[in-house]
C-alpha positions in Angstrom: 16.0 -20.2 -23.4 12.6 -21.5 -24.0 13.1 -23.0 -20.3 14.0 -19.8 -18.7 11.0 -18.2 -20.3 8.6 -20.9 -18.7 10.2 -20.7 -15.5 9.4 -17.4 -15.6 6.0 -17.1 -16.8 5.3 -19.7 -14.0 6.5 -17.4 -11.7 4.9 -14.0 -12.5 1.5 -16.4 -12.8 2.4 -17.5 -9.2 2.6 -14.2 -8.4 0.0 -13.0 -9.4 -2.5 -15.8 -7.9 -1.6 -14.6 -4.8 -4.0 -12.8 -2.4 -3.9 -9.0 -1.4 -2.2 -9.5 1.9 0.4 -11.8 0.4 1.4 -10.0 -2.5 1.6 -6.9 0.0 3.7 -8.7 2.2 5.9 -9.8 -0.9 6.5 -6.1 -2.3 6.6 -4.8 1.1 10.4 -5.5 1.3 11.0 -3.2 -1.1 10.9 -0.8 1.6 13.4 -2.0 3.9 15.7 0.6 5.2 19.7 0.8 6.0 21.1 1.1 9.2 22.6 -0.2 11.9 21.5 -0.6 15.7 19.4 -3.3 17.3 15.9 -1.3 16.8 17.2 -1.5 13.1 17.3 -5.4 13.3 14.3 -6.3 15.4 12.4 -4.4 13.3 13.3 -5.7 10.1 13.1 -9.4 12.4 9.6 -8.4 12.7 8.7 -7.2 9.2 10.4 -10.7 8.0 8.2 -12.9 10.6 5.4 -11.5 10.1 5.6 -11.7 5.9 6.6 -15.4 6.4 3.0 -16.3 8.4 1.1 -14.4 5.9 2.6 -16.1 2.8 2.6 -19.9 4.7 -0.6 -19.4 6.3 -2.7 -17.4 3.6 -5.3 -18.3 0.9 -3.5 -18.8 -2.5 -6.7 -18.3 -4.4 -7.7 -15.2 -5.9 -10.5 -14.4 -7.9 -10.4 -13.1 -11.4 -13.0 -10.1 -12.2 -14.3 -8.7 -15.4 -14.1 -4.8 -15.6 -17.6 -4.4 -15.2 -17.5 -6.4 -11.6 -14.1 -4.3 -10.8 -15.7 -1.2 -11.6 -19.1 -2.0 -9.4 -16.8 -2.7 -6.9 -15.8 1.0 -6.5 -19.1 2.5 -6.5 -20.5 0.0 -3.6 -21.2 1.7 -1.1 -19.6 0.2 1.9 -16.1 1.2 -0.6 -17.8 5.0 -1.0 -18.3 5.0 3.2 -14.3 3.7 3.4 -12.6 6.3 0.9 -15.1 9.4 3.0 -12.9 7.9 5.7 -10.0 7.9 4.3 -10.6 11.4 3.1 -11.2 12.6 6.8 -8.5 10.8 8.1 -6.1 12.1 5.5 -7.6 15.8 6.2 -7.1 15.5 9.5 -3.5 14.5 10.3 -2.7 17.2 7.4 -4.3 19.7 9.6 -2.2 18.3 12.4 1.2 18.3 10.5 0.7 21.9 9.2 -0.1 23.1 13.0 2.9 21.0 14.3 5.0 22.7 11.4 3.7 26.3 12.5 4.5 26.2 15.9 8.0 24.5 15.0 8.4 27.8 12.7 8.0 30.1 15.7 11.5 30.4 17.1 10.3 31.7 20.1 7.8 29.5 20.6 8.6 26.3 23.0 7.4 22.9 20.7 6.2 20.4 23.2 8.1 16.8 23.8 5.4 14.8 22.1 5.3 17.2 19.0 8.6 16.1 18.0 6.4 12.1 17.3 3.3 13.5 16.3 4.8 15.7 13.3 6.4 12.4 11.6 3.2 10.1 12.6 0.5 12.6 10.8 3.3 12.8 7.9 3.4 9.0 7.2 -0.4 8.6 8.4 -1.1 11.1 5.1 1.6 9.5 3.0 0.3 6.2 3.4 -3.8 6.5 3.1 -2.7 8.2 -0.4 0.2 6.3 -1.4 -1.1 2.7 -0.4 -4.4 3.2 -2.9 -1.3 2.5 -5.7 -1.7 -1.5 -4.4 -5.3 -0.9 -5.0 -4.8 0.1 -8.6 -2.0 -2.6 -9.5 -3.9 -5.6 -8.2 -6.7 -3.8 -10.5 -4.6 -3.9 -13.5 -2.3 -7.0 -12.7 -6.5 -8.8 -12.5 -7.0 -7.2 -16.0 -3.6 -8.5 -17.2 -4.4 -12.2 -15.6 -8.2 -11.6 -17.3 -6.1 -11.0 -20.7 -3.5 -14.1 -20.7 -6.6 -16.4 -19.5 -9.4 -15.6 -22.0 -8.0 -12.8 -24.6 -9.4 -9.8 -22.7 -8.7 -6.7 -24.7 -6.6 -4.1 -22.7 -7.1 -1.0 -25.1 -10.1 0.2 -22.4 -10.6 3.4 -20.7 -10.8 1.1 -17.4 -7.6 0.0 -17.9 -5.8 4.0 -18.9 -7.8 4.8 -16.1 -6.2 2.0 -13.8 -3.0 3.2 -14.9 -3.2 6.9 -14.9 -4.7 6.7 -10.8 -1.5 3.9 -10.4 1.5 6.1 -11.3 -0.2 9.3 -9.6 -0.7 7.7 -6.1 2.7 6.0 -6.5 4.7 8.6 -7.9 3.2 10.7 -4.7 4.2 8.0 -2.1 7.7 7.8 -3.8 7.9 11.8 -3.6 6.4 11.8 0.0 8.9 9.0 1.1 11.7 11.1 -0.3 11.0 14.3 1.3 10.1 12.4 4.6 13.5 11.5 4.6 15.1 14.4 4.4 12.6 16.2 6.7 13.2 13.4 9.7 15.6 10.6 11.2 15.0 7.7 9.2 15.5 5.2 11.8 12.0 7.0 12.7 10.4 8.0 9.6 10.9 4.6 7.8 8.9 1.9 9.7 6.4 4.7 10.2 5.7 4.7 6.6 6.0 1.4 6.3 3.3 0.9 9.0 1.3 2.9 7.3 1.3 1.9 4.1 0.7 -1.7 5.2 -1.7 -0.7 7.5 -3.9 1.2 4.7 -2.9 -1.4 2.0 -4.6 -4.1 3.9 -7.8 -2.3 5.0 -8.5 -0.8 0.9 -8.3 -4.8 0.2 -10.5 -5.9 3.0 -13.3 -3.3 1.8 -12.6 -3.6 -1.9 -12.1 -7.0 -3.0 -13.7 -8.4 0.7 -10.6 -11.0 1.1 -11.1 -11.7 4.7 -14.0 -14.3 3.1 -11.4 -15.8 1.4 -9.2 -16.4 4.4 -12.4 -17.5 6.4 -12.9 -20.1 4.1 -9.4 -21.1 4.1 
């Protein structure tokens, strides 16, 4: 038993050392969708290629930040300038999907061909810039966790309730958003959209938060 329990600690510390993109890449299968057909299977080829080169090929060091340095890390301003794009970007494919949704209302009305891939698009696109700032929050807290075990870092904080409460309300609305998205379109379409998405977003928040890519340029 005492074995097991060092196995495992070595592998949630493993884990945890890992970069953004790689630990992305990592929890990103949890989104892998049923299905048959051979879109179904070069897609998920893809997905699997592509998380092999970022685990093989990426930096395995990762920082460890006090909540003072994490929490001057949200208000710089280059992160301020990102989330006022986020917030446009979000705003405007909203806009888009409740215009698409109107016209689609309109019996009458005849929807356009490319309507029928913009609606889902500026769903995910929404979905994701929200749902993806849940990474954000969990490598903040799984830091202050790895801050705890390695020098006896208190985690009673308003940082860390703080961390939390932002975590299960941008992931409980991805997890609601990717629900209904399901039931609203195909999920041969709907699912690698999200999952593009969310990536996509996942990976830029990290770039402009914890400025990786000077990580992987030294490496």
């Amino acid at each position: 038993m005492q074995g097991w329990k060092v196995g495992l600690s070595r592998e949630k510390n493993d884990f945890l050392s890992r970069s953004w993109v790689e630990r992305l890449a990592v929890c990103g299968e949890g989104t892998m969708f049923g299905g048959g057909g051979t879109r179904v299977l070069v897609a998920t080829a893809f997905i699997v290629l592509g998380n092999i080169f970022l685990v093989a090929f990426g930096n395995h060091q990762s920082p460890v930040y006090t909540p003072e340095q994490l929490a001057e890390k949200y208000n710089n301003i280059t992160f301020l300038l990102y989330c006022l794009i986020l917030v446009l970007v979000v705003a405007l494919h909203h806009s888009i999907y409740r215009r698409g949704e109107m016209l689609l209302a309109v019996p009458v009305h005849d929807l356009k061909p490319y309507w029928h891939m913009l609606l889902p698009f500026s769903y995910s696109i929404v979905s994701g810039a929200v749902g993806s700032c849940s990474v954000l929050f969990a490598k903040s807290l799984s830091n202050l966790l790895r801050l705890s075990m390695a020098s006896g870092y208190r985690l009673h904080s308003w940082f860390t309730y703080s961390m939390l409460l932002l975590f299960l309300s941008t992931a409980g609305f991805w997890m609601a958003r990717l629900n209904e998205g399901l039931s609203l379109f195909d999920a041969i379409l709907i699912v690698p959209m999200f999952q593009i998405a969310w990536t996509f977003f996942s990976i830029c928040t990290g770039f402009v938060y914890f400025q990786e890519y000077q990580l992987y340029g030294m490496g």
